[in-house]
Biopython code that builds the backbone (N, CA, C, O; Angstrom):
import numpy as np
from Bio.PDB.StructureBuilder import StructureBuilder

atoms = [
    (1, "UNK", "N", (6.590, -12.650, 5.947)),
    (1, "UNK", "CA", (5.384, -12.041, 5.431)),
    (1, "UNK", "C", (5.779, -11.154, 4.260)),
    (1, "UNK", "O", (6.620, -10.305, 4.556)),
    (2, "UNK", "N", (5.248, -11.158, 2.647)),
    (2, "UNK", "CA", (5.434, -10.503, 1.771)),
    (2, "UNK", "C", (4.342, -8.980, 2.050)),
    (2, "UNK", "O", (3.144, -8.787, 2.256)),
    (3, "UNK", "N", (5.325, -8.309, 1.938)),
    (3, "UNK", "CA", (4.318, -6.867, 0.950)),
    (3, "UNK", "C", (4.705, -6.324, -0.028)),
    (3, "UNK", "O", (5.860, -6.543, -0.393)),
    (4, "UNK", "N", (3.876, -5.452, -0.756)),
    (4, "UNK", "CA", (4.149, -4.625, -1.867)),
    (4, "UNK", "C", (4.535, -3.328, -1.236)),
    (4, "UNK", "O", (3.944, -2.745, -0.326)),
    (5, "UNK", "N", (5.828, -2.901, -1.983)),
    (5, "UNK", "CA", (6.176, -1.585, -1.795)),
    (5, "UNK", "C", (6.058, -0.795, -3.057)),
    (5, "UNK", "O", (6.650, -1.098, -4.093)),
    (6, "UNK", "N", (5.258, 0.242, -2.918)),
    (6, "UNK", "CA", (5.821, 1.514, -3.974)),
    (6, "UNK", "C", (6.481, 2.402, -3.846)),
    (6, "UNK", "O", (6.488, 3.015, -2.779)),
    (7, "UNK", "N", (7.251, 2.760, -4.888)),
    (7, "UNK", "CA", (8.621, 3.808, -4.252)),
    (7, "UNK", "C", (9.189, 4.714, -6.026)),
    (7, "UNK", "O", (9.298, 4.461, -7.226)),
    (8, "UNK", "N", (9.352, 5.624, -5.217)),
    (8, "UNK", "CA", (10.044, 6.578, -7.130)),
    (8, "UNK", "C", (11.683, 6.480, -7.290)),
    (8, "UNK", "O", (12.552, 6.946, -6.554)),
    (9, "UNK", "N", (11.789, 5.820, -8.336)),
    (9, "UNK", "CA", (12.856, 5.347, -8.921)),
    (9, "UNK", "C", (13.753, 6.824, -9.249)),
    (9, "UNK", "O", (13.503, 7.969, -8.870)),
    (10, "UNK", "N", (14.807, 6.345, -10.044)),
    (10, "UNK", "CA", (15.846, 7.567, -10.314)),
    (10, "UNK", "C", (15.384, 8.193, -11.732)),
    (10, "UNK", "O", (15.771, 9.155, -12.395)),
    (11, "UNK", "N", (14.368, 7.199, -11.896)),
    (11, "UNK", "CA", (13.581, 8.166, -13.303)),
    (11, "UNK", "C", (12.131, 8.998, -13.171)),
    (11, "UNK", "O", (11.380, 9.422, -14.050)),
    (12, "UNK", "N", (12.069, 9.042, -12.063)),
    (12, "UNK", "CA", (11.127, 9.774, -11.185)),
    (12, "UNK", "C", (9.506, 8.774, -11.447)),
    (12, "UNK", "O", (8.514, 9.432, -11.132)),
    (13, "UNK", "N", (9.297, 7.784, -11.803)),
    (13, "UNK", "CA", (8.342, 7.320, -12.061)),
    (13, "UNK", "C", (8.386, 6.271, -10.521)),
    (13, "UNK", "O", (9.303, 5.836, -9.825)),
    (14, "UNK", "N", (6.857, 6.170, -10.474)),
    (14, "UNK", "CA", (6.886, 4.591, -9.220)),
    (14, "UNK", "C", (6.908, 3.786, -9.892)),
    (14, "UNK", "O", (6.553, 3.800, -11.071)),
    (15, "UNK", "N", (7.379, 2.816, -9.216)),
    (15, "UNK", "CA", (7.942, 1.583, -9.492)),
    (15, "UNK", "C", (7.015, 0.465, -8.264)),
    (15, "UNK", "O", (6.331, 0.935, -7.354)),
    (16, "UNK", "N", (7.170, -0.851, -8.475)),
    (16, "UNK", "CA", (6.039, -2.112, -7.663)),
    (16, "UNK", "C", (8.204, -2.594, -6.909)),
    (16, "UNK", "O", (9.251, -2.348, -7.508)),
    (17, "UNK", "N", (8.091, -3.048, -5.984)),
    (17, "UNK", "CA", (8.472, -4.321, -5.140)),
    (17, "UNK", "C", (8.453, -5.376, -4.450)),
    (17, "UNK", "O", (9.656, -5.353, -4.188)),
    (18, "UNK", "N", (8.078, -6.315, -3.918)),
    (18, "UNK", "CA", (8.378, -7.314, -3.393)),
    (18, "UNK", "C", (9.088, -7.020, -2.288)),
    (18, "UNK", "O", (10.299, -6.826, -2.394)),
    (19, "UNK", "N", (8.514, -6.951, -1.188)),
    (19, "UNK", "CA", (9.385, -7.165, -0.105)),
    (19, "UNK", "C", (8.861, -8.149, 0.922)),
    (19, "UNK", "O", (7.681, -8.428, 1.135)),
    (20, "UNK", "N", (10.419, -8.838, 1.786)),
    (20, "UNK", "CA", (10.052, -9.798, 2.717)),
    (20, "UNK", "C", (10.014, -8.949, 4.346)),
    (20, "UNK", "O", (10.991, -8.329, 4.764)),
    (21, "UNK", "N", (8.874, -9.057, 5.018)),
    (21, "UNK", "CA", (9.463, -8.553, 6.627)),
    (21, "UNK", "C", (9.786, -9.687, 7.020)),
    (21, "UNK", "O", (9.130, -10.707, 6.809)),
    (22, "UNK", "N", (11.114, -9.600, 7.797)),
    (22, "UNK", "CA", (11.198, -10.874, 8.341)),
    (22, "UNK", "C", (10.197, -11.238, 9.886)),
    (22, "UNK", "O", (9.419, -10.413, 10.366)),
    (23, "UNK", "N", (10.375, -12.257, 10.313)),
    (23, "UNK", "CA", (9.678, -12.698, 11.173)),
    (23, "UNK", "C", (10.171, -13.612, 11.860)),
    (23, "UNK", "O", (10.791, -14.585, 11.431)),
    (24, "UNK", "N", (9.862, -13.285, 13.244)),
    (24, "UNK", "CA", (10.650, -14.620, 14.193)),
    (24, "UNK", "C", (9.573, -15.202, 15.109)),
    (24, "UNK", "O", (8.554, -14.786, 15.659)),
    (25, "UNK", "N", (10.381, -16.569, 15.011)),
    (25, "UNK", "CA", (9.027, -17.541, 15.586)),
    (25, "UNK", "C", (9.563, -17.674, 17.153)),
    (25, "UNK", "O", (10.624, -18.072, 17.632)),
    (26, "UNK", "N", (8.138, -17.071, 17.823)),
    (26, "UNK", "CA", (7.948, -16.580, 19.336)),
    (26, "UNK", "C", (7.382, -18.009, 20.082)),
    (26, "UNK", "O", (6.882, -17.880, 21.199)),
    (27, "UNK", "N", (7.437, -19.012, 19.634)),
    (27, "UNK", "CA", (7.018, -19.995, 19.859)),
    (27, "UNK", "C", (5.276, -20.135, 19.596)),
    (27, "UNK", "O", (4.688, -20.119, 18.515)),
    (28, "UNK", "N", (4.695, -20.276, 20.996)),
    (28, "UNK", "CA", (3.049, -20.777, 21.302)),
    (28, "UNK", "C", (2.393, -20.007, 20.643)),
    (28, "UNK", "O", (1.310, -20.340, 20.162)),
    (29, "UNK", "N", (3.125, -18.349, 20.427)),
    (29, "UNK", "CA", (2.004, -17.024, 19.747)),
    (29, "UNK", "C", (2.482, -16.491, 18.636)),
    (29, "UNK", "O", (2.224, -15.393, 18.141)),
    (30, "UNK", "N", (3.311, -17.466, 18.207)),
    (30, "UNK", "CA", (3.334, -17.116, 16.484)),
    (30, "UNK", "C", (4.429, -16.827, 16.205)),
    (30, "UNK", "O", (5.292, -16.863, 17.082)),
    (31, "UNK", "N", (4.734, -16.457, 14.927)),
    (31, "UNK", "CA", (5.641, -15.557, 14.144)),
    (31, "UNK", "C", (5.076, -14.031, 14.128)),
    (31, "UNK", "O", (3.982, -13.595, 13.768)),
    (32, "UNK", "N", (6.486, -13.235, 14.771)),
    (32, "UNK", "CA", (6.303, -11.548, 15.008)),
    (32, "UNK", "C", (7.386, -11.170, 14.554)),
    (32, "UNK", "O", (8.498, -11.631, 14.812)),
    (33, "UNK", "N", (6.949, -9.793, 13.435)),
    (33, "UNK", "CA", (7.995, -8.914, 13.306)),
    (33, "UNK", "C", (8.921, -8.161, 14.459)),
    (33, "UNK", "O", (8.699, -8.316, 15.660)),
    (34, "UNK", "N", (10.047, -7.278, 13.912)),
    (34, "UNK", "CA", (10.124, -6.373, 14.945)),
    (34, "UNK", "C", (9.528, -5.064, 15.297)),
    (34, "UNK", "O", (9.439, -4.201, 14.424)),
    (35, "UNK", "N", (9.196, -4.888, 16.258)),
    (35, "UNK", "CA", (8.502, -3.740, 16.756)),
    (35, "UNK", "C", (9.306, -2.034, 15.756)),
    (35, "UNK", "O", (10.354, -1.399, 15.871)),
    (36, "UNK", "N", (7.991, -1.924, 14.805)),
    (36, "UNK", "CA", (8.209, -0.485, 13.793)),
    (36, "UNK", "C", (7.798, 0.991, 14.190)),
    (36, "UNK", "O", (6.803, 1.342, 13.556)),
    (37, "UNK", "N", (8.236, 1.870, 14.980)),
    (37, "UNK", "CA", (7.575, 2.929, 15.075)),
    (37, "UNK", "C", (6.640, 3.451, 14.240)),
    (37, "UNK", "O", (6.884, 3.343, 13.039)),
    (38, "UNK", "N", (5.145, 4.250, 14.722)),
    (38, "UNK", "CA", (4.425, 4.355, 13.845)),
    (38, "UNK", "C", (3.759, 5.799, 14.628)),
    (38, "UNK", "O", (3.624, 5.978, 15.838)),
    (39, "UNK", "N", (3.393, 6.768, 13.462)),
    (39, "UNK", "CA", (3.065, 7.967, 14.001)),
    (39, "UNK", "C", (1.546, 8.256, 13.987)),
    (39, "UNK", "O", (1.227, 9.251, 14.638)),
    (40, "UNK", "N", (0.863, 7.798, 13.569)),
    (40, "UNK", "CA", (-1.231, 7.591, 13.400)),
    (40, "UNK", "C", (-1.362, 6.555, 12.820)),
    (40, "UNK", "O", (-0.629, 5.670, 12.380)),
    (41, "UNK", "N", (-2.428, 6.778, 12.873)),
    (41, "UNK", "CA", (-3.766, 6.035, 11.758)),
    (41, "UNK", "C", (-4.902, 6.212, 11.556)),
    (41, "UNK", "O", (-5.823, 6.378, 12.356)),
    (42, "UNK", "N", (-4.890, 6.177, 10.040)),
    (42, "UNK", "CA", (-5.834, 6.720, 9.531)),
    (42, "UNK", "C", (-7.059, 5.714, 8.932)),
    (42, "UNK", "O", (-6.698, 4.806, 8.183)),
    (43, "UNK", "N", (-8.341, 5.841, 9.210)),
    (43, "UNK", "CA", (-9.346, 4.958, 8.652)),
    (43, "UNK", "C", (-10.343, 5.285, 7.239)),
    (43, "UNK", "O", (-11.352, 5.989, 7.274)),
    (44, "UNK", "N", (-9.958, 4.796, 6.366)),
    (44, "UNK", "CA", (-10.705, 5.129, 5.346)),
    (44, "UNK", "C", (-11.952, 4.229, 4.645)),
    (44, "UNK", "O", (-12.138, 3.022, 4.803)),
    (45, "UNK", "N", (-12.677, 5.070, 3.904)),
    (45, "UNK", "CA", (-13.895, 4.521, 2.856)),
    (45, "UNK", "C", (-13.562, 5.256, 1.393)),
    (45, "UNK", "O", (-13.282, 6.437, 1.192)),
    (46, "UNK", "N", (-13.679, 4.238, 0.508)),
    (46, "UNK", "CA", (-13.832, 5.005, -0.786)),
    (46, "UNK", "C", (-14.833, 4.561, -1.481)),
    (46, "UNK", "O", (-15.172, 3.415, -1.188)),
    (47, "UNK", "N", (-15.688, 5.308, -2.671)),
    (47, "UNK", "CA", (-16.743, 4.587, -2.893)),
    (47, "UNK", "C", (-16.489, 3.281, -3.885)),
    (47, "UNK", "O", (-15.308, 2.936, -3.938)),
    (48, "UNK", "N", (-17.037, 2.826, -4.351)),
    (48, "UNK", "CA", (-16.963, 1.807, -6.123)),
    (48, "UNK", "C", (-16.331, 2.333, -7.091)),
    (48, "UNK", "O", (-15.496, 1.712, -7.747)),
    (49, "UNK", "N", (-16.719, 3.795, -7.342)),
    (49, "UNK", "CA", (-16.223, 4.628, -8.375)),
    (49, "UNK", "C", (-14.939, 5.173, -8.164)),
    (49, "UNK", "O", (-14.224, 5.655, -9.043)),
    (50, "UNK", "N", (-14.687, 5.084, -7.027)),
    (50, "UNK", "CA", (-13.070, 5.525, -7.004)),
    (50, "UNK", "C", (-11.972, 5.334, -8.036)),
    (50, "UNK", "O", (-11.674, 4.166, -8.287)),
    (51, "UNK", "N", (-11.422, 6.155, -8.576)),
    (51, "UNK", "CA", (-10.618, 6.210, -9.398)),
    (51, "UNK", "C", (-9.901, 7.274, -9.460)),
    (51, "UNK", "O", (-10.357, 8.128, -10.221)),
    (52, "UNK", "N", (-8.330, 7.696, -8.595)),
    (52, "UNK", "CA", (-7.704, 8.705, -8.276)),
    (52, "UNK", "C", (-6.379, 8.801, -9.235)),
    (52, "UNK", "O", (-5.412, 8.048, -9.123)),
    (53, "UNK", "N", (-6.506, 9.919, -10.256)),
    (53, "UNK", "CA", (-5.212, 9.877, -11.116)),
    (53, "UNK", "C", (-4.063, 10.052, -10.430)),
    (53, "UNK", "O", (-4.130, 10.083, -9.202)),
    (54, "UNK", "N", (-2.753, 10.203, -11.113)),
    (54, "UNK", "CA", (-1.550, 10.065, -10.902)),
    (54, "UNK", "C", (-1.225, 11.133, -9.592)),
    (54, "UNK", "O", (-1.108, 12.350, -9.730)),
    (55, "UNK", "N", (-1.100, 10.355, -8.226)),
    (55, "UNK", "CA", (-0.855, 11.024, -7.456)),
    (55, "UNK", "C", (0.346, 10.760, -6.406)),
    (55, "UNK", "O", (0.712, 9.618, -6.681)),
    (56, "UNK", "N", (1.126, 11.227, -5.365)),
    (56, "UNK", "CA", (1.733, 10.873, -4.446)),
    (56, "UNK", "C", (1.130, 10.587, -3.482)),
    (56, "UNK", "O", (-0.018, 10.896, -3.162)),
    (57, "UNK", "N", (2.432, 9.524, -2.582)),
    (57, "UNK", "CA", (1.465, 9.049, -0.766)),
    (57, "UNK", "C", (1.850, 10.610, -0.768)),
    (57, "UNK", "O", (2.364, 11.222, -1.704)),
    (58, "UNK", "N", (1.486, 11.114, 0.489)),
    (58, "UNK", "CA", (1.605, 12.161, 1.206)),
    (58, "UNK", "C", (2.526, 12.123, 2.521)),
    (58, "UNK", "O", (2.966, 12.963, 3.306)),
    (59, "UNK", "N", (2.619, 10.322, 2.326)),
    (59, "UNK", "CA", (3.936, 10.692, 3.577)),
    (59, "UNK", "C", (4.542, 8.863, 3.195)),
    (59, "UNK", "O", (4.249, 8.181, 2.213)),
    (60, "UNK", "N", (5.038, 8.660, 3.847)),
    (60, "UNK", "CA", (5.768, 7.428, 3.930)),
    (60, "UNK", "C", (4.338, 6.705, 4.984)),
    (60, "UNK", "O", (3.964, 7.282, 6.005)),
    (61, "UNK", "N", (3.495, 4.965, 4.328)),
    (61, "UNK", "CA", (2.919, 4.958, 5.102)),
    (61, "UNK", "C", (2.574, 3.541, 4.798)),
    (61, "UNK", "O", (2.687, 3.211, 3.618)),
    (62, "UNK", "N", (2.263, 2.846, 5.463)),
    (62, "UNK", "CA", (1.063, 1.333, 5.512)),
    (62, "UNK", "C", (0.158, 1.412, 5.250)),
    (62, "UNK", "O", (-0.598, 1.976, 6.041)),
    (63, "UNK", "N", (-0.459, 0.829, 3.784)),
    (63, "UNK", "CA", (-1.904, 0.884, 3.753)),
    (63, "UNK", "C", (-2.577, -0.493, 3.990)),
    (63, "UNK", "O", (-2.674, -1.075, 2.909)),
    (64, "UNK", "N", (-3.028, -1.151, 4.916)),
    (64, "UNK", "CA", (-3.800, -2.419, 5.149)),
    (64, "UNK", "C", (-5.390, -2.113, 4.390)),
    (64, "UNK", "O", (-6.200, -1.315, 4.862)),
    (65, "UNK", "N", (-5.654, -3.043, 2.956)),
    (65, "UNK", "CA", (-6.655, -3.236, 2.779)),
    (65, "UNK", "C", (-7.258, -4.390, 3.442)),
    (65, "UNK", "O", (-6.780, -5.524, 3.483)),
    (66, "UNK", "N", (-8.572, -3.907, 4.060)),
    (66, "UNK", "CA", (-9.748, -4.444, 4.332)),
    (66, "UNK", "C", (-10.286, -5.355, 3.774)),
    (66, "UNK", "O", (-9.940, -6.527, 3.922)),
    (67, "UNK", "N", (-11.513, -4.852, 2.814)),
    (67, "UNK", "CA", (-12.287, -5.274, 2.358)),
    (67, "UNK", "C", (-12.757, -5.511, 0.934)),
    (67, "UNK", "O", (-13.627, -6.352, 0.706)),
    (68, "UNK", "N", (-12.282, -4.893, 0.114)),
    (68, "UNK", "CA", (-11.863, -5.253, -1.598)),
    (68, "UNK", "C", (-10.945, -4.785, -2.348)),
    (68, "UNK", "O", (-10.569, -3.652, -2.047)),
    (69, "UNK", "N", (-10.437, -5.293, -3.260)),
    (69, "UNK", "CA", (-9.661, -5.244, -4.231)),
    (69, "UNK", "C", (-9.504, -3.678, -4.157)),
    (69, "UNK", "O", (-10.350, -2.905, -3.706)),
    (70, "UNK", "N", (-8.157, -3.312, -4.729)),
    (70, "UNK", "CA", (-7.682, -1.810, -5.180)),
    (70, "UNK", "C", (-7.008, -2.190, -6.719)),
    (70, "UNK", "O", (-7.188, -3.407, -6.718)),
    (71, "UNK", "N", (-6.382, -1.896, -7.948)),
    (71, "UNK", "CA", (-5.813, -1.865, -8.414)),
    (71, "UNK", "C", (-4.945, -0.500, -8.276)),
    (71, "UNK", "O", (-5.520, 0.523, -7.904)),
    (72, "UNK", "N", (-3.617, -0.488, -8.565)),
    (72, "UNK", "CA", (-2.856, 0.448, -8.557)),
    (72, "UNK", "C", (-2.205, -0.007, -9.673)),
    (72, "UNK", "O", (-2.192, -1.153, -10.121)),
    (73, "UNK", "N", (-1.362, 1.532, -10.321)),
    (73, "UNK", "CA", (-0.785, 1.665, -11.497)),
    (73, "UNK", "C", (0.276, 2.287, -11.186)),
    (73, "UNK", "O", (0.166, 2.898, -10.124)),
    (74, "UNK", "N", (1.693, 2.414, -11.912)),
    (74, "UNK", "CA", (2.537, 2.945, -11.429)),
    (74, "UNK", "C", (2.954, 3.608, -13.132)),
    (74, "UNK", "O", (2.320, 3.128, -14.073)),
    (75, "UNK", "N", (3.838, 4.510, -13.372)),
    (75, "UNK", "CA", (4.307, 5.239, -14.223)),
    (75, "UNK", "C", (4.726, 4.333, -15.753)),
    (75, "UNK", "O", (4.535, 4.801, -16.875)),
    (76, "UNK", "N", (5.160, 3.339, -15.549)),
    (76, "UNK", "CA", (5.551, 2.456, -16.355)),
    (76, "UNK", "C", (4.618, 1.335, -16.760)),
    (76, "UNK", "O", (4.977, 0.327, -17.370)),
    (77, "UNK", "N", (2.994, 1.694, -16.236)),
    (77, "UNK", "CA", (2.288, 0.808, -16.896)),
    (77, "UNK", "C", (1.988, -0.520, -16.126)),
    (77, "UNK", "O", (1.143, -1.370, -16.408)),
    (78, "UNK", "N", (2.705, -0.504, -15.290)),
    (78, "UNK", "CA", (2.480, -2.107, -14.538)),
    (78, "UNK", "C", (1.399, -1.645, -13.676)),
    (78, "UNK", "O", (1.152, -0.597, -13.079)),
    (79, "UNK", "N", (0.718, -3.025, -13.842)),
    (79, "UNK", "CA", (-0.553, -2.670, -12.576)),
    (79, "UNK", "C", (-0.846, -3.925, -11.858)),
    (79, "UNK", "O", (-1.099, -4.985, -12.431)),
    (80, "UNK", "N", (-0.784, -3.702, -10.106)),
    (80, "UNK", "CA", (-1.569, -4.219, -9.683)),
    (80, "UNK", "C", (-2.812, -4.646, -8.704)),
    (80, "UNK", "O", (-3.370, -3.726, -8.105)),
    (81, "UNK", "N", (-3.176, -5.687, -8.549)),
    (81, "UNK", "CA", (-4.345, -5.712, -7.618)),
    (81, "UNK", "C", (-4.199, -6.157, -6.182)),
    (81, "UNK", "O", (-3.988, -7.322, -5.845)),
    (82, "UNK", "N", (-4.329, -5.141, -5.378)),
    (82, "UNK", "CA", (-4.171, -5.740, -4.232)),
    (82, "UNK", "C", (-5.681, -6.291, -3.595)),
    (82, "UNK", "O", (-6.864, -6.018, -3.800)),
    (83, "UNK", "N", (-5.074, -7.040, -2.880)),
    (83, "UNK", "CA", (-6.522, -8.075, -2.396)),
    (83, "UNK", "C", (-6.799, -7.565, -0.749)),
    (83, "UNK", "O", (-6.027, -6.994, 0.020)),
    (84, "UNK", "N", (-8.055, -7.964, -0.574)),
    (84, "UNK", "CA", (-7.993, -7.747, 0.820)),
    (84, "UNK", "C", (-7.387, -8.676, 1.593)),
    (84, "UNK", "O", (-7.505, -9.900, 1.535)),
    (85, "UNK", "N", (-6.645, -7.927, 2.418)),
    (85, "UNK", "CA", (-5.358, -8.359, 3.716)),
    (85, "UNK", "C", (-4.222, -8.128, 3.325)),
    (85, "UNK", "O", (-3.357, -8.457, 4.137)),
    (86, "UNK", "N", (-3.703, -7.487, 1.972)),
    (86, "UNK", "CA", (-2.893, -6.976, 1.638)),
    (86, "UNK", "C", (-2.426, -5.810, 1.852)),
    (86, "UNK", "O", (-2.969, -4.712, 1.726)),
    (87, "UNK", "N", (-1.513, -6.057, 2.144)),
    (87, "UNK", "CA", (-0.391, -4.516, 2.590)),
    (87, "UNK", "C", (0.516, -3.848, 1.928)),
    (87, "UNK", "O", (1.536, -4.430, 1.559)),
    (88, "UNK", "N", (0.343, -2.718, 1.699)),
    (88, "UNK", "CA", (1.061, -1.728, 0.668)),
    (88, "UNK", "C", (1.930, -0.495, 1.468)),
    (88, "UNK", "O", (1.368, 0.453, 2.016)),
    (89, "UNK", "N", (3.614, -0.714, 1.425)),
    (89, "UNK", "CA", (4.623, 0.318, 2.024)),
    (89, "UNK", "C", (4.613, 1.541, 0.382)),
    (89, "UNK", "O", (5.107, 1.404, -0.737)),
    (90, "UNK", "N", (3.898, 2.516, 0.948)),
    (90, "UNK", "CA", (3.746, 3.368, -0.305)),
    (90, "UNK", "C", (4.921, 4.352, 0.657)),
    (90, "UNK", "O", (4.865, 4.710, 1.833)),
    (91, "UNK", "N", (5.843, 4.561, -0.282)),
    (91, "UNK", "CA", (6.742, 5.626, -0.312)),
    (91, "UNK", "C", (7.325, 6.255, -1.950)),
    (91, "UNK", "O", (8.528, 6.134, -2.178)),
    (92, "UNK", "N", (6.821, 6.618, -2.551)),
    (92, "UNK", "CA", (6.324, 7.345, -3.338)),
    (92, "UNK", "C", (6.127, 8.875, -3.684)),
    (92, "UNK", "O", (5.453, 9.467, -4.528)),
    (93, "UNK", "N", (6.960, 9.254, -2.722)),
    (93, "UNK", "CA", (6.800, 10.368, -1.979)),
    (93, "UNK", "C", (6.776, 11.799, -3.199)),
    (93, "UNK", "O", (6.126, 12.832, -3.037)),
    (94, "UNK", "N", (7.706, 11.468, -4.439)),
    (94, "UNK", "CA", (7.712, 12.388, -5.289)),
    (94, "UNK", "C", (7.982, 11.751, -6.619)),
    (94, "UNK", "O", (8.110, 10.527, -6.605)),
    (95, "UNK", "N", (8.095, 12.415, -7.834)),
    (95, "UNK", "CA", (7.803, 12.264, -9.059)),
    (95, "UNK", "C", (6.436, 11.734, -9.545)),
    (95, "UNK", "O", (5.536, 12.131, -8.804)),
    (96, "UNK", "N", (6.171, 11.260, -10.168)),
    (96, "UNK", "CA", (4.526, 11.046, -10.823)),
    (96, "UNK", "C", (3.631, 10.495, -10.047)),
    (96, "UNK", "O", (2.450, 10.840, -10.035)),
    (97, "UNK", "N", (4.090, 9.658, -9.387)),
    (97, "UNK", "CA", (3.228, 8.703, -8.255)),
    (97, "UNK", "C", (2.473, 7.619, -8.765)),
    (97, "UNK", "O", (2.999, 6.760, -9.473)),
    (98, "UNK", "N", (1.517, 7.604, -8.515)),
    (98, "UNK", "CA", (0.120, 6.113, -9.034)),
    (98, "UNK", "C", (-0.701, 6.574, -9.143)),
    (98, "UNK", "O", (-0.970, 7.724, -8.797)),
    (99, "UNK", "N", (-1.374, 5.780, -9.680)),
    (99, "UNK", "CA", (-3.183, 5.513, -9.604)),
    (99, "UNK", "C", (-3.348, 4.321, -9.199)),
    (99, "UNK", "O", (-2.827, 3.223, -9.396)),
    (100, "UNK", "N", (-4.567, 4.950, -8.311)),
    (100, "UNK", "CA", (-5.415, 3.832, -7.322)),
    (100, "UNK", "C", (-7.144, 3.798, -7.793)),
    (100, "UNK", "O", (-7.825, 4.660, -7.238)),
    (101, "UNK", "N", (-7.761, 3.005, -8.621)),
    (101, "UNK", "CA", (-8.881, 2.708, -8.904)),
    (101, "UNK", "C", (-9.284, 1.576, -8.095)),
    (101, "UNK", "O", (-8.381, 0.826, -7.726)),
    (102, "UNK", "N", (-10.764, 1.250, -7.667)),
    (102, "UNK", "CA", (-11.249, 0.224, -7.559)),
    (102, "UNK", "C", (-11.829, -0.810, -8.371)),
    (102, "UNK", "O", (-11.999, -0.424, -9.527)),
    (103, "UNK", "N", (-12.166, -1.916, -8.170)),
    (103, "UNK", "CA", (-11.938, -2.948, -8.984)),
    (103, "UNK", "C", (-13.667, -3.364, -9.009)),
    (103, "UNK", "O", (-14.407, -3.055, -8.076)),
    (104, "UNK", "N", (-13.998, -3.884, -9.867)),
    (104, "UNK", "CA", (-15.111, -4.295, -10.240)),
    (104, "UNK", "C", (-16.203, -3.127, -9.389)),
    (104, "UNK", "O", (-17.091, -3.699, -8.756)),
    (105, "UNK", "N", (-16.218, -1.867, -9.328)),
    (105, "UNK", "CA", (-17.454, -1.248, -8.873)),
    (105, "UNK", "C", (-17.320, -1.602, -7.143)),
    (105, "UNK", "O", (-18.296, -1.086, -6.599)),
    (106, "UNK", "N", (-16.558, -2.211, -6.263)),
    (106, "UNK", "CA", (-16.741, -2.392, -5.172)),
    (106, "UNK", "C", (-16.292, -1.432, -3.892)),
    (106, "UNK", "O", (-15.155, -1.565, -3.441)),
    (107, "UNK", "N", (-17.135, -0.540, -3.361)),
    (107, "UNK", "CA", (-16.392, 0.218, -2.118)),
    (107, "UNK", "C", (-15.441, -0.365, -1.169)),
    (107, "UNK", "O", (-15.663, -1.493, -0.730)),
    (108, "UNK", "N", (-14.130, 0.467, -0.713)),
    (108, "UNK", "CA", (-13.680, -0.553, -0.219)),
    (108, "UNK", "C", (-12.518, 0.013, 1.189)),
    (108, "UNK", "O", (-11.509, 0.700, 1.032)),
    (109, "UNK", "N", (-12.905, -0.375, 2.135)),
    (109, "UNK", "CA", (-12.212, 0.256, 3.223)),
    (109, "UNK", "C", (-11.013, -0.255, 3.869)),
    (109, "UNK", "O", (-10.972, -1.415, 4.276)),
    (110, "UNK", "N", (-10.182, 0.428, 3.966)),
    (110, "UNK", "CA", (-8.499, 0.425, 4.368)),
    (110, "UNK", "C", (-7.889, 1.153, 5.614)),
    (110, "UNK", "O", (-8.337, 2.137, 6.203)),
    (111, "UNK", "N", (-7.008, 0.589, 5.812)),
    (111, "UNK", "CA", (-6.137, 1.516, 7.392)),
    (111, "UNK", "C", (-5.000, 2.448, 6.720)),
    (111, "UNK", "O", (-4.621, 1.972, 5.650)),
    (112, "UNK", "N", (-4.598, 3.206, 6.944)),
    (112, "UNK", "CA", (-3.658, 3.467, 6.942)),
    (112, "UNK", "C", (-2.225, 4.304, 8.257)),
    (112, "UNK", "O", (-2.310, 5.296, 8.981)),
    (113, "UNK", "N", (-1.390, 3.582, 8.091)),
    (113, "UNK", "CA", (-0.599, 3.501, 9.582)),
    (113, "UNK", "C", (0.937, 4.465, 8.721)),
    (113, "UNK", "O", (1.808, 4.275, 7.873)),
    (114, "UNK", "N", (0.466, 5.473, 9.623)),
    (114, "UNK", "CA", (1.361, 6.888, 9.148)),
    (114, "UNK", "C", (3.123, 6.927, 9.652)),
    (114, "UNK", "O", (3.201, 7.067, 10.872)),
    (115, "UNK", "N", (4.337, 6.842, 9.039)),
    (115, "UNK", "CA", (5.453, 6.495, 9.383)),
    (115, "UNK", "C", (6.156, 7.537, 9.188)),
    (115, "UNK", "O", (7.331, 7.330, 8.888)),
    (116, "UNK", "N", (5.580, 9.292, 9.313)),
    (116, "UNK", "CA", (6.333, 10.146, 9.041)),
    (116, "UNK", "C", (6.805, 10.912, 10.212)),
    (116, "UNK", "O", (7.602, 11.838, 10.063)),
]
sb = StructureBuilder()
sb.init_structure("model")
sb.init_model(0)
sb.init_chain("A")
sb.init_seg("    ")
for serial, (resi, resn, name, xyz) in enumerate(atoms, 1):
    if name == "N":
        sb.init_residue(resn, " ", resi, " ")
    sb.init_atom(name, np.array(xyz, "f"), 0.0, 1.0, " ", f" {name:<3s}", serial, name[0])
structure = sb.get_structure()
């Protein structure tokens, strides 16, 4: 299973990754990761207009989008769109951080699963 990670580089800006979790096939009930400790979760709404300047996660965390598009920006200009069912390891924790706008005007609700 791919996700996107964000994370602050040695030039203090975030940076996008590519990462693989691996996964092992349990036979009849699928392919499962390994079991990740996790400390909450949090349920969110943001409206259409959302558009949050350059900020940090606040902790090391999973964000599972829901239900529409997010774009995110990172220090260096790259941007992208995450879709719904997409999962974002934001660790990000210091230097400039991102921006997180929504995409075409659409409200859009997310989990977030707290790893601090």
């Amino acid at each position: 299973m791919n996700i996107t990670r964000v994370y602050t580089g040695d030039d203090g800006e975030s940076h996008f990754e590519d990462i693989e979790v691996p996964l092992i096939d349990r036979g009849n009930i699928g392919w499962i990761s390994k079991l990740e400790s996790a400390t909450g979760i949090v349920f969110r709404e943001t409206d259409g207009d959302y558009d949050l300047a350059f900020h940090n996660a606040p902790r090391k965390q999973y964000v599972i989008n829901l239900d529409a598009p997010v774009e995110l920006e990172t220090g260096d200009g790259t941007k992208r769109v995450l879709e719904p069912g997409d999962v974002l390891l934001a660790e990000d924790l210091t230097g400039r951080g991102h921006i997180s706008r929504s995409v075409d005007g659409k409200p859009r609700r997310s989990i977030f699963v707290t790893l601090d």
